[in-house]
Backbone as a printed PyTorch tensor [residue, N CA C, xyz], in Angstrom:
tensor([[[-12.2460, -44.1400,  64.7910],
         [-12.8800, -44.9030,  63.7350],
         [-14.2770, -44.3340,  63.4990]],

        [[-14.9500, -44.6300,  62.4670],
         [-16.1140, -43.7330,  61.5570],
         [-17.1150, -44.5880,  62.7210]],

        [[-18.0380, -44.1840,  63.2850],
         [-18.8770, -44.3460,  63.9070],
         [-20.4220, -44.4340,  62.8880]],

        [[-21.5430, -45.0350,  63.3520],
         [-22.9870, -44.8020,  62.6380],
         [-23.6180, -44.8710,  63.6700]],

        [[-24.8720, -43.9430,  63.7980],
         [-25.7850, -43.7250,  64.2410],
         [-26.9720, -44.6690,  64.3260]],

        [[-27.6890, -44.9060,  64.9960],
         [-29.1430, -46.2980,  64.7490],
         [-29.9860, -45.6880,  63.3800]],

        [[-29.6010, -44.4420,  63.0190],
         [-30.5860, -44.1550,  61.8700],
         [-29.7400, -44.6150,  60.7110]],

        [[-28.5900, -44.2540,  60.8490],
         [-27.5610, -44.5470,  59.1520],
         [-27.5680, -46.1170,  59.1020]],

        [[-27.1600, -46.8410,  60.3320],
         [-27.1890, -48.3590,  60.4780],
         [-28.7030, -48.9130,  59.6800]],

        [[-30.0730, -48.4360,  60.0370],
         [-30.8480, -49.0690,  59.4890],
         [-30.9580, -48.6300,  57.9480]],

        [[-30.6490, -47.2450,  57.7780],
         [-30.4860, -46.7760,  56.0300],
         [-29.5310, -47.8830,  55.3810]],

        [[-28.3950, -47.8800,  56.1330],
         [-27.5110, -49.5210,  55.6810],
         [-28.0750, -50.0850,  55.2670]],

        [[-28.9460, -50.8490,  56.1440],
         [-29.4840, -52.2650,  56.0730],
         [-30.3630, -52.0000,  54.8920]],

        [[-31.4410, -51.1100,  55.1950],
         [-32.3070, -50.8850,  53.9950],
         [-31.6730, -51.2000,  52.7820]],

        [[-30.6220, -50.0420,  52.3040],
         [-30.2370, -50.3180,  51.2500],
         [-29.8430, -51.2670,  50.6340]],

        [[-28.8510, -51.8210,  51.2340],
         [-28.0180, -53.0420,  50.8950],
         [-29.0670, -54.1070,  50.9620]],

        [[-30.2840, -54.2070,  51.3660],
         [-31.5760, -55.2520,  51.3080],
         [-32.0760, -55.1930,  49.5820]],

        [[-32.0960, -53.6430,  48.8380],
         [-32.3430, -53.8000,  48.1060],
         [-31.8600, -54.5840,  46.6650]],

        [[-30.8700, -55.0750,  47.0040],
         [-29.0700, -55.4930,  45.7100],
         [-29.2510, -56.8690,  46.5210]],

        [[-30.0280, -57.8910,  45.7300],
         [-29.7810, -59.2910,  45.9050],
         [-28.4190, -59.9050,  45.7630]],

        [[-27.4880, -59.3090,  45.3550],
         [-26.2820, -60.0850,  45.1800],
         [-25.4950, -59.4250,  46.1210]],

        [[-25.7990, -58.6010,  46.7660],
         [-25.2130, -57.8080,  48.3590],
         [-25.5780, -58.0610,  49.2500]],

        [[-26.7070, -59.1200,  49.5450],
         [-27.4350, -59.6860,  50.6110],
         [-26.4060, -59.1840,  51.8100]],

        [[-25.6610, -60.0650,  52.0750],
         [-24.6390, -60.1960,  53.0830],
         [-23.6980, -58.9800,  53.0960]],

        [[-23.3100, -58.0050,  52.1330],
         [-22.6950, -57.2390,  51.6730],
         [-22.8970, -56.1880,  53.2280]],

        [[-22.5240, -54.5060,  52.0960],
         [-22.2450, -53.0610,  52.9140],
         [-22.2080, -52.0080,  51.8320]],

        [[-22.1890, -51.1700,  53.0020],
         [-22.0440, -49.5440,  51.9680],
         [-20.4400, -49.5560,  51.5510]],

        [[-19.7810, -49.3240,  50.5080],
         [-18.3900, -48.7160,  50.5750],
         [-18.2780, -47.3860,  50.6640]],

        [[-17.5360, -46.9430,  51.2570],
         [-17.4400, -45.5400,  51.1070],
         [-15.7990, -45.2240,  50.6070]],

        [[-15.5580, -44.8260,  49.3410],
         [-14.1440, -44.5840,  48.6850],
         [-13.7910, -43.1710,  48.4320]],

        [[-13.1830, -42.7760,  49.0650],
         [-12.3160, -41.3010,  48.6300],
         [-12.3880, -41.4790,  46.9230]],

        [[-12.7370, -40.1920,  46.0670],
         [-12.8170, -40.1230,  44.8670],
         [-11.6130, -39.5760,  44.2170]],

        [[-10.8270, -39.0560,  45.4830],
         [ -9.6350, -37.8530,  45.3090],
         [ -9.9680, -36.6950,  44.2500]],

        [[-11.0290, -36.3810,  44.6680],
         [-11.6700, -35.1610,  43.6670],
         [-12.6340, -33.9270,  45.1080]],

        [[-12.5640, -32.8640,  44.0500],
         [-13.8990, -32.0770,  44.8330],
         [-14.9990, -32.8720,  45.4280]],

        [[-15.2240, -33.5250,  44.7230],
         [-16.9280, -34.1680,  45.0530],
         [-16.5940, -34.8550,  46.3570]],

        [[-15.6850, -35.4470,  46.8920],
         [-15.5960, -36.1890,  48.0770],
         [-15.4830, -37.7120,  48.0420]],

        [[-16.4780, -38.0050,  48.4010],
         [-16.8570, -39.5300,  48.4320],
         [-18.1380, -39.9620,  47.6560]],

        [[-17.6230, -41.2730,  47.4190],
         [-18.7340, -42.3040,  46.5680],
         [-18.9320, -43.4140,  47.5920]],

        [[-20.3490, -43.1660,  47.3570],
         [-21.1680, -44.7160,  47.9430],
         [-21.2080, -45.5540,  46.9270]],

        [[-21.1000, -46.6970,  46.8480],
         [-21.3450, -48.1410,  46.4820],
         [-22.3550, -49.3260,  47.3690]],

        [[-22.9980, -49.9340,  46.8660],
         [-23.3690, -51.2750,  47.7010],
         [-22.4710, -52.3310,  47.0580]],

        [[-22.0980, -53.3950,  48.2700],
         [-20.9470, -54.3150,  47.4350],
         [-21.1780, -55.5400,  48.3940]],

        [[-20.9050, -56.7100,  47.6070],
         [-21.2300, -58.0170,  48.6830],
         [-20.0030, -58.3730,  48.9770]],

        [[-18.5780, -57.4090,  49.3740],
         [-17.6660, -57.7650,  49.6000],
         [-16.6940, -56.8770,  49.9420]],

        [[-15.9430, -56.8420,  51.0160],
         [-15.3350, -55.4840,  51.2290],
         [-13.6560, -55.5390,  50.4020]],

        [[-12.9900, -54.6720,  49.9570],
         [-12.1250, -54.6990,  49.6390],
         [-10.8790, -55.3720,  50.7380]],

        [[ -9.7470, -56.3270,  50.3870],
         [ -8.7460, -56.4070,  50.7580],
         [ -8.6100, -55.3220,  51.7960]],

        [[ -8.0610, -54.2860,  51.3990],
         [ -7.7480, -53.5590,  52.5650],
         [ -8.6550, -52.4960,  53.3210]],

        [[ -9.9510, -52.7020,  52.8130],
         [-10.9500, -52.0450,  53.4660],
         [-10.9230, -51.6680,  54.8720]],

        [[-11.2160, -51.0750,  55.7710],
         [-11.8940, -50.8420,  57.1190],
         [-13.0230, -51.1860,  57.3320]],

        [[-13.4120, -52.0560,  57.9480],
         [-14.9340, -52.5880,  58.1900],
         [-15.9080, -52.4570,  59.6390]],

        [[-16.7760, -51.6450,  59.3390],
         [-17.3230, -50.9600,  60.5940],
         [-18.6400, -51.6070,  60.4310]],

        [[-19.2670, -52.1610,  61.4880],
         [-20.6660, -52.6570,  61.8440],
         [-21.3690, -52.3110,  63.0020]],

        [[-22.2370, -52.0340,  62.8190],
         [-23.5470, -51.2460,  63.5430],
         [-24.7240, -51.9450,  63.1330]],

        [[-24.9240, -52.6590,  65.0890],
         [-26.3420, -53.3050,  64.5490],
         [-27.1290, -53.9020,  63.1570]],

        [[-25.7380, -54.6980,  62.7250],
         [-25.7520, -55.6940,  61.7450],
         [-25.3260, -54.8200,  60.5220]],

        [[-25.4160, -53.5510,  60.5290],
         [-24.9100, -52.9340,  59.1710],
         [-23.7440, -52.6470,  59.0660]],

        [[-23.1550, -53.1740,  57.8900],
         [-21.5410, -52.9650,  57.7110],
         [-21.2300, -51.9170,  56.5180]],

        [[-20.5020, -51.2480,  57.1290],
         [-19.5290, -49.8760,  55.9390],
         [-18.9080, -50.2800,  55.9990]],

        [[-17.6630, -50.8290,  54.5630],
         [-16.6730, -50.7770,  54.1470],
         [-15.7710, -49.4370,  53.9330]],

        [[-14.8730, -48.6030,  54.3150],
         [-13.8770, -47.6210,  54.3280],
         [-12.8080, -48.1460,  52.8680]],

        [[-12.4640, -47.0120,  52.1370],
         [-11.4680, -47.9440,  51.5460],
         [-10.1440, -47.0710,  52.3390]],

        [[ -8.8630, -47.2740,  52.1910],
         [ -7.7780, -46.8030,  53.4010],
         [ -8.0490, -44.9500,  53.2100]],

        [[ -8.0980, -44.6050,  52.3990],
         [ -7.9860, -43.4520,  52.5820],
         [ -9.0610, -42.7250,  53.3890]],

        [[-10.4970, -43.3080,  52.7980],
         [-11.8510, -42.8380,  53.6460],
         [-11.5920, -43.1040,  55.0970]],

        [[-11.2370, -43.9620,  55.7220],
         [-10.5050, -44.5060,  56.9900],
         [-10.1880, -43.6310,  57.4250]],

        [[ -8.8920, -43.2220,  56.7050],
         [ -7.9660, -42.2280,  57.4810],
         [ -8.9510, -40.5230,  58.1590]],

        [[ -9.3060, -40.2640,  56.3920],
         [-10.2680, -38.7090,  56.6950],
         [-11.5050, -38.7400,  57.6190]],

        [[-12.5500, -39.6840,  57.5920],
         [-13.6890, -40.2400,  58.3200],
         [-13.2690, -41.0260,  59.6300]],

        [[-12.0350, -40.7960,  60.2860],
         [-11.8000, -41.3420,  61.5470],
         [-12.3930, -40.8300,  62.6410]],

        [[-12.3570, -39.7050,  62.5500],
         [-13.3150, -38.5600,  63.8170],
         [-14.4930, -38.7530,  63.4290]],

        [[-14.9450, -39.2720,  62.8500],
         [-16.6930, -38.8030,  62.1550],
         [-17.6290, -39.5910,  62.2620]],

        [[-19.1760, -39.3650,  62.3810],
         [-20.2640, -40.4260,  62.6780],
         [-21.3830, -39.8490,  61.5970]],

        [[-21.4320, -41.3460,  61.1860],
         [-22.2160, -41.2990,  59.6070],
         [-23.6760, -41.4050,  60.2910]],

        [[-24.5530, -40.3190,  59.7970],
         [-25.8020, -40.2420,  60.1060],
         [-26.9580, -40.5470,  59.1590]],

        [[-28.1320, -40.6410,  59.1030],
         [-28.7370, -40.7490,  57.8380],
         [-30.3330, -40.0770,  58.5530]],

        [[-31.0100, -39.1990,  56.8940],
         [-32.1080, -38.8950,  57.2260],
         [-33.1730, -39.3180,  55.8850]],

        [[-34.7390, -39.2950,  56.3950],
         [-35.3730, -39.0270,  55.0070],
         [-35.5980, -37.8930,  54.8930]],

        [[-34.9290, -37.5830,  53.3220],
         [-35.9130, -36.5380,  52.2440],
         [-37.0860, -36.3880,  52.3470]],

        [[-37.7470, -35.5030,  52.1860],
         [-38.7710, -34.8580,  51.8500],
         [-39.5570, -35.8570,  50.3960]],

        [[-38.3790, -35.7860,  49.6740],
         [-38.5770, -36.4660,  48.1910],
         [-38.9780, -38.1210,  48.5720]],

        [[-38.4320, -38.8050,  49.6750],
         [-38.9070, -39.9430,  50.2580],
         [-36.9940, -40.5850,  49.8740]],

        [[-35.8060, -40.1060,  49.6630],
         [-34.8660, -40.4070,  48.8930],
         [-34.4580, -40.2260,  50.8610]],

        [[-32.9050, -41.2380,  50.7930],
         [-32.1790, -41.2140,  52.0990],
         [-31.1460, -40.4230,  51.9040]],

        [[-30.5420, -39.3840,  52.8560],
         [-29.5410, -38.8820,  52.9030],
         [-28.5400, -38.6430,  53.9950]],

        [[-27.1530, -39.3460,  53.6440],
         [-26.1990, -39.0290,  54.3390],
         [-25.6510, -37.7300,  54.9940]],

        [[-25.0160, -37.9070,  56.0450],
         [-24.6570, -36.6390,  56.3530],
         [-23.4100, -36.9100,  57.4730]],

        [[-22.2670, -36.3750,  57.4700],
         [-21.3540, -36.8570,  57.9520],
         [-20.8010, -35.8120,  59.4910]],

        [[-20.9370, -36.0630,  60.9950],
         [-20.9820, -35.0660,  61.8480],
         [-19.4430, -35.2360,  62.6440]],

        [[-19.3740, -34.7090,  63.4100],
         [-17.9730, -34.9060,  64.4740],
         [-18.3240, -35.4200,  65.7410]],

        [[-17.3340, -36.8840,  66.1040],
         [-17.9690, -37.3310,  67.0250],
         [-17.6210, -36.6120,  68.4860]],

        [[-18.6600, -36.7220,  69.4540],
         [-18.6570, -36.2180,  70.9030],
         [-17.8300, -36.3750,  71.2410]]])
């Protein structure tokens, strides 16, 4: 299962702090079934068949397919330079 790091967990929280109607919400992360990969969303609700992963209060929603590909993997997060957050997806130990 997709693992997070104490840095991506608080980028979570951050974010999803900013979307008043996500208070309680998470990141989704949805297979696009394209080149590009994956799309982030903030959402105050995880899908029906979502995967729901929490880390020190921050919750990612998976939708089944992200699940499946992001099973080995631990979602990390850094700051930009630009002051902007960025994901980055590693292989777990």
């Amino acid at each position: 299962m997709l693992t997070m790091t104490p840095t991506a967990a608080e980028a979570v929280k951050q974010i999803v702090a900013r979307v008043p109607q996500a208070e309680d919400g998470g990141v989704r992360i949805r297979d696009t079934g394209t080149d590009t990969g994956f799309e982030l969303s903030v959402t105050a609700d995880p899908e029906p068949q979502d995967t729901i992963v929490v880390t020190d209060g921050a919750r990612v929603f998976l939708d089944e397919t992200a699940a499946h590909v992001l099973d080995d993997r631990v979602l990390d997060a850094e700051l930009a330079d630009d002051g902007s957050m960025r994901f980055a997806l590693g292989t777990q130990a």
